[in-house]
MIGUZA-296367 format. One record per residue (C-alpha): residue in one letter; x, y, z. Coordinates in pm, whole numbers, padded with zeros to 5 digits, always signed. Example, Ala and Ser with C-alpha at 12.3 -4.5 7.8 and 13.67 -1.06 7.14 Angstrom:
REM MIGUZA-296367
A+01230-00450+00780S+01367-00106+00714
END
This chain:
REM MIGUZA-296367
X-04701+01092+07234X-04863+01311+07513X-04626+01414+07800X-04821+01205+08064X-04779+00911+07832X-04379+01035+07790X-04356+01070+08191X-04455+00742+08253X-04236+00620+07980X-03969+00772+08115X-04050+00627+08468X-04109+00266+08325X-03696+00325+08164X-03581+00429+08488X-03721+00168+08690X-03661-00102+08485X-03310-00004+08418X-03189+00024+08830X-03377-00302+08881X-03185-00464+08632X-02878-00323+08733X-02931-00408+09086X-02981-00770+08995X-02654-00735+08773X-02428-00596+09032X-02567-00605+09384X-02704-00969+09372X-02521-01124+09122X-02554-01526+09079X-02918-01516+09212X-03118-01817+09031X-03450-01691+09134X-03374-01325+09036X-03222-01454+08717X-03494-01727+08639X-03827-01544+08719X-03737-01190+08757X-03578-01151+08419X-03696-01420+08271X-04065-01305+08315X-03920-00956+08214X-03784-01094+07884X-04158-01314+07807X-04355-00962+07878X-04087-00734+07709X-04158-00981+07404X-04479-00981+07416X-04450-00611+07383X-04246-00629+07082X-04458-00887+06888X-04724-00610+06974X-04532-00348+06754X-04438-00591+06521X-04811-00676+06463X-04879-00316+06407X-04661-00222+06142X-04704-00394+05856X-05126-00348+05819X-05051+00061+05985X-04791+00115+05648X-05020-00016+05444X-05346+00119+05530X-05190+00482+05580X-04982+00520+05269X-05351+00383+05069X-05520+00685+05262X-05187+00867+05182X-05207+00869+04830X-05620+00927+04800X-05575+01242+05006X-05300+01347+04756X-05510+01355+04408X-05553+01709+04425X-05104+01770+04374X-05183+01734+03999X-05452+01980+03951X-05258+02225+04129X-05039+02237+03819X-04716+02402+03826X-04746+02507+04167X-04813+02187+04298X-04534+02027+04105X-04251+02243+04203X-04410+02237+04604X-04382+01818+04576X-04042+01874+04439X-03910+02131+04735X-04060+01919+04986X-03881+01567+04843X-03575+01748+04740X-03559+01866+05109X-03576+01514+05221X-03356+01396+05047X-03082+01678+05151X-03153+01591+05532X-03123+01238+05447X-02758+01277+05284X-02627+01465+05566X-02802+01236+05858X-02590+00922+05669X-02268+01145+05585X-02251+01229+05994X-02398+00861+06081X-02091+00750+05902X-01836+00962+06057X-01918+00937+06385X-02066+00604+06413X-02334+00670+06732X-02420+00303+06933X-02053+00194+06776X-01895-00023+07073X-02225+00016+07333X-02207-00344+07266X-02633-00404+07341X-02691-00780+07496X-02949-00867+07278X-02712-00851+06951X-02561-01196+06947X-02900-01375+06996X-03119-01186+06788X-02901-01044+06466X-02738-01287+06231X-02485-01043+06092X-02424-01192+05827X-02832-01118+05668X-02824-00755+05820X-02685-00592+05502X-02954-00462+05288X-02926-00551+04897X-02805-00315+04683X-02985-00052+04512X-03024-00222+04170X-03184-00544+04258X-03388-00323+04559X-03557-00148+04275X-03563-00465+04082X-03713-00662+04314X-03998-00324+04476X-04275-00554+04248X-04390-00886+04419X-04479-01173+04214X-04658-01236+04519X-04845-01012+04731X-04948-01259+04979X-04549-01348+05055X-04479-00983+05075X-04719-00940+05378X-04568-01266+05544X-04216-01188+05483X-04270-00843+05605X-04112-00686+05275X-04184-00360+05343X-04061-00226+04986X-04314-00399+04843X-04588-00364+05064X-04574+00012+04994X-04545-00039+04699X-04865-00255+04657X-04997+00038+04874X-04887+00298+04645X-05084+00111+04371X-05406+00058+04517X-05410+00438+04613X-05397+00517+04254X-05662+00267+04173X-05870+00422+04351X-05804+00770+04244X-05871+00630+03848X-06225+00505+03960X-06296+00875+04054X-06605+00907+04216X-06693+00572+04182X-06405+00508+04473X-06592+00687+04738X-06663+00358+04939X-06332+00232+04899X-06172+00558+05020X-06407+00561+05322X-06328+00186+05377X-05956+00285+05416X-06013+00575+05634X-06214+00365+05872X-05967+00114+05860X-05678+00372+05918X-05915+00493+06251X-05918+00130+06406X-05534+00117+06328X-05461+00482+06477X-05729+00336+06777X-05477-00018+06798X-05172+00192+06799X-05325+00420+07106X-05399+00095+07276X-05039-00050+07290X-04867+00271+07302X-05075+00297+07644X-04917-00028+07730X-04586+00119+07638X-04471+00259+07978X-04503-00188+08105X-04328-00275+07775X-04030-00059+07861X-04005-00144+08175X-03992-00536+08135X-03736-00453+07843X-03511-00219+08090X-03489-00496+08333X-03364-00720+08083X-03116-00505+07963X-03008-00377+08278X-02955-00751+08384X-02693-00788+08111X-02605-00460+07979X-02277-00303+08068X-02234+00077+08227X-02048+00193+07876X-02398+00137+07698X-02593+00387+07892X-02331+00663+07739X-02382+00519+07412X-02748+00591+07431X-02671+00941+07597X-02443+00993+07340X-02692+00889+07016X-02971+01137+07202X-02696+01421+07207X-02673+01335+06811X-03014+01355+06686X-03080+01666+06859X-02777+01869+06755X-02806+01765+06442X-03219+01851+06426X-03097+02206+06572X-02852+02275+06341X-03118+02197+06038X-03410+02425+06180X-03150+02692+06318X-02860+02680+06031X-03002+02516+05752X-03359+02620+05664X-03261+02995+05742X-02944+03028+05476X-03123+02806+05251X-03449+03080+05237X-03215+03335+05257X-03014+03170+04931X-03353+03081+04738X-03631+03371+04879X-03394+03644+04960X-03509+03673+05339X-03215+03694+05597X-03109+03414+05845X-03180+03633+06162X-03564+03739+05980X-03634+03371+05890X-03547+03269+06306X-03724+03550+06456X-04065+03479+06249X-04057+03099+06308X-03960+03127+06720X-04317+03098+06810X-04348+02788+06537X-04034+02629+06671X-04146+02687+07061X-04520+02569+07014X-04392+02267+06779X-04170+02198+07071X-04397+02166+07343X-04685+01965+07162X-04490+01725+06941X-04726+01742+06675X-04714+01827+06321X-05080+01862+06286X-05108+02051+06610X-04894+02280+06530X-05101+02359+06129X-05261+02678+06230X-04942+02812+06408X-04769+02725+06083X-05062+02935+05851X-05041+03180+06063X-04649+03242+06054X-04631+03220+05666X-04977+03453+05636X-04960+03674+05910X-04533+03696+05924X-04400+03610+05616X-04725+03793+05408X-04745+03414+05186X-05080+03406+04994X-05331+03173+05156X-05381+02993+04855X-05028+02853+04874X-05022+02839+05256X-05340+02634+05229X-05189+02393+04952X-04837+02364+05115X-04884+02337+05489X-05123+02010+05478X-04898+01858+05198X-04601+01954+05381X-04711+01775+05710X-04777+01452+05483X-04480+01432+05266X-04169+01700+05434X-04050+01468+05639X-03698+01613+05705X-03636+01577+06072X-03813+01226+06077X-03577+01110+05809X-03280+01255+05978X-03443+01090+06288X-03496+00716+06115X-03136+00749+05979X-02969+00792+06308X-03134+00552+06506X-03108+00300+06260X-02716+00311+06227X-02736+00353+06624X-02869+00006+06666X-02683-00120+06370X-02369-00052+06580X-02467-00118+06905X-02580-00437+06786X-02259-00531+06573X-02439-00518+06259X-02257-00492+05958X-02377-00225+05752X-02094-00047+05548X-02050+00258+05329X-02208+00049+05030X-02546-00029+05210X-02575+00356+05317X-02732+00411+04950X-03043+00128+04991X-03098+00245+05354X-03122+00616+05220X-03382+00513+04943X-03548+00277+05190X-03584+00587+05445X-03663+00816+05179X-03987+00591+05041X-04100+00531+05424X-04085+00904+05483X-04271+01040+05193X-04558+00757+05230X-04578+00728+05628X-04547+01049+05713X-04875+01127+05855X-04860+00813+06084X-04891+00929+06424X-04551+00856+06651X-04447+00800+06294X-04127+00828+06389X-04096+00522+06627X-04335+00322+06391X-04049+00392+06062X-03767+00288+06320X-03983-00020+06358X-04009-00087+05978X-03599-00021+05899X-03508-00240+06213X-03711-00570+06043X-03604-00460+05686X-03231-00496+05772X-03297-00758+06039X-03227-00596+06328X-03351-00702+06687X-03692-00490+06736X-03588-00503+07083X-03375-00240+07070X-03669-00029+06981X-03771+00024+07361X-03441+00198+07397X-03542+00419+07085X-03867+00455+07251X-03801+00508+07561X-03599+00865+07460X-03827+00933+07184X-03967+01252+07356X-03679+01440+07362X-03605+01316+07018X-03922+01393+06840X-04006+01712+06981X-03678+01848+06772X-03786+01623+06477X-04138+01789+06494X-03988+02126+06480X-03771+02043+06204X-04074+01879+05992X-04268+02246+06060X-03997+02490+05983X-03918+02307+05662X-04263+02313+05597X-04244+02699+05590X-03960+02726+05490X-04030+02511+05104X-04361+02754+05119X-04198+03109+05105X-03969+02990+04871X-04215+02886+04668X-04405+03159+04743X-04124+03415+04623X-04088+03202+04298X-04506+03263+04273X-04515+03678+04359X-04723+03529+04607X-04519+03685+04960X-04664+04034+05050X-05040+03926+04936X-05105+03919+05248X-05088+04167+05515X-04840+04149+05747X-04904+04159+06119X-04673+04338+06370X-04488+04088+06558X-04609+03995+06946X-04374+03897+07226X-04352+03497+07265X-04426+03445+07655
END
């Protein structure tokens, strides 16, 4: 999401929230204000949502098909490929534990109390099955129900499937591969188009809220923002450095001062894929990593190391779980985790993937999608931490595998420039 995109954002959020409020408290009562004001704010803001929800379903599909066809080279790469795929998932699956363990003690959105909960969450269908019959139940006996119910489990799975199938037909699957990437262009050319009407979206959904939403909420949100971000800090800052320094041998304070310009140039685009030939350049030109493993690991990495989007996904899920009066408990935590964990690995490279995942958890577990223009309307700040946690992690799994290879000091090491 570009910044002038993210300004106006921002600016539709604002607006929309002191209108609402100033219907709420200075002209309370008000039939017109209340009948056409917010009620043509609520028909637009839905319209909006419909929009997302019309995205999401063909976007996971088409994207994790591309996914996987972009992905048959992991098994020729052998043992290096194996134990990359393996650093990259375990990593996920570490940042996913600790996003539910601190979800679960602190409970963010707990008590914000949204408006939108009582009409649009039956809390008795918000808990997700259990992990038994979820795995049971990841194979449709219909794949035409799947895509109508929305049961996103098994539409990647599905996906999943035909991206093999067309990785067995070998060459013969050239025009099928090039069908999906086509098809993934006109969805990343849709998802431009309504994430340009974003900004109007937000707005008509702010003045809704604002109508009806009380001052304790705004904190809430303030609150859940305050969340993600420490906890994204603490990974790229605390956690990637001791973990190199416990599996590669290179010290916490080395690890931060080669990755500062990564972490600052991740910060200020937002983008994984921007940020690629930062990212070969710190593990080649800093850390002396091979290119051969640099080359492998970085584009994999910014596919399938989805750390800070996971820990991301997590949060803002159980934030609109409890502002929402959901009732997800200890027990669901477990199906949520695999559900995030599957979305990650296979959605990955979706741009504003981050928002778009949100999207997919809040209609697994039944949750209002409205609540994704609050989500959305802070995602800036959110994702420009979850992009540098993504990147780091994605040099970080490469120098330790890397050190496990001989393959750090191959290359020559530069001297270290000033960051401006």
């Amino acid at each position: 999401m570009d910044k002038s995109l993210s300004s106006r954002i921002f600016a539709g959020l604002f607006v929309g929230l002191v209108l609402g409020s100033a219907i709420q408290y200075l002209f309370p009562g008000q039939p017109v204000l209340d009948s056409w004001v917010v009620g043509t704010a609520s028909g637009i803001g839905g319209m909006f949502v419909s929009l997302i929800k019309l995205m999401v379903i063909p976007l996971v599909y088409i994207s994790i098909v591309c996914g996987v066809c972009e992905l048959k080279d992991v098994a020729s790469f052998g043992r290096l490929g194996t134990k990359t795929l393996l650093l990259y998932i375990g990593n996920t699956v570490l940042a996913i534990t600790a996003a539910l363990t601190v979800g679960l003690l602190l409970q963010p959105g707990l008590g914000a109390h949204l408006p939108l909960a009582a009409e649009a969450v039956d809390i008795g269908n918000t808990s997700t099955p259990d992990i038994g019959k979820m795995i049971m139940n990841i194979v449709p006996s219909n794949p035409i129900q799947a895509f109508a119910s929305g049961d996103m489990l098994q539409i990647i799975f599905m996906a999943i499937l035909t991206g093999l199938a067309i990785q067995a037909l070998d060459k013969r699957g050239g025009p099928a591969v090039n069908a999906f990437r086509i098809a993934n262009e006109v969805m990343m050319k849709l998802v431009g188009l309504v994430m340009k009407l974003a900004p109007y979206g937000v707005f008509a959904l702010m003045v809704q809220l604002g109508a009806t939403m009380a001052a304790d909420t705004l904190m809430s949100v303030a609150s859940y923002v305050l969340l993600v971000v420490a906890m994204l800090v603490g990974w790229i800052f605390l956690v990637y450095p001791l973990l190199v320094w416990l599996l590669a041998g290179i010290k916490p304070a080395e690890f931060r001062r080669k990755t500062r310009e990564q972490v600052l140039f991740s910060l200020s685009t937002a983008s994984s894929n921007a940020t690629i030939p930062v990212t070969m350049r710190t593990l080649t030109e800093k850390f002396g990593v091979s290119k051969s493993i640099a080359g492998f690991g970085v584009p994999l990495g910014a596919t399938m190391n989805m750390s800070g989007v996971s820990i991301y996904i997590t949060l803002a899920t159980l934030f609109v779980a409890n502002a929402t009066g959901a009732s997800i408990n200890s027990a669901d935590l477990l199906s949520i985790g695999f559900t995030v964990l599957i979305l990650s690995i296979g959605a990955g490279g979706v741009p504003g993937g981050g928002v778009v995942m949100i999207g997919v958890m809040l209609m697994q577990l039944g949750l209002p999608m409205e609540a994704l223009a609050i989500i959305m309307a802070v995602d800036r700040i959110n994702d420009m931490f979850c992009t540098s946690s993504n990147v780091v992690g994605d040099t970080a799994v490469c120098v330790v595998v890397a050190k496990s290879e001989n393959g750090i000091g191959v290359e020559e090491v530069q001297p270290e420039q000033a960051v401006a």
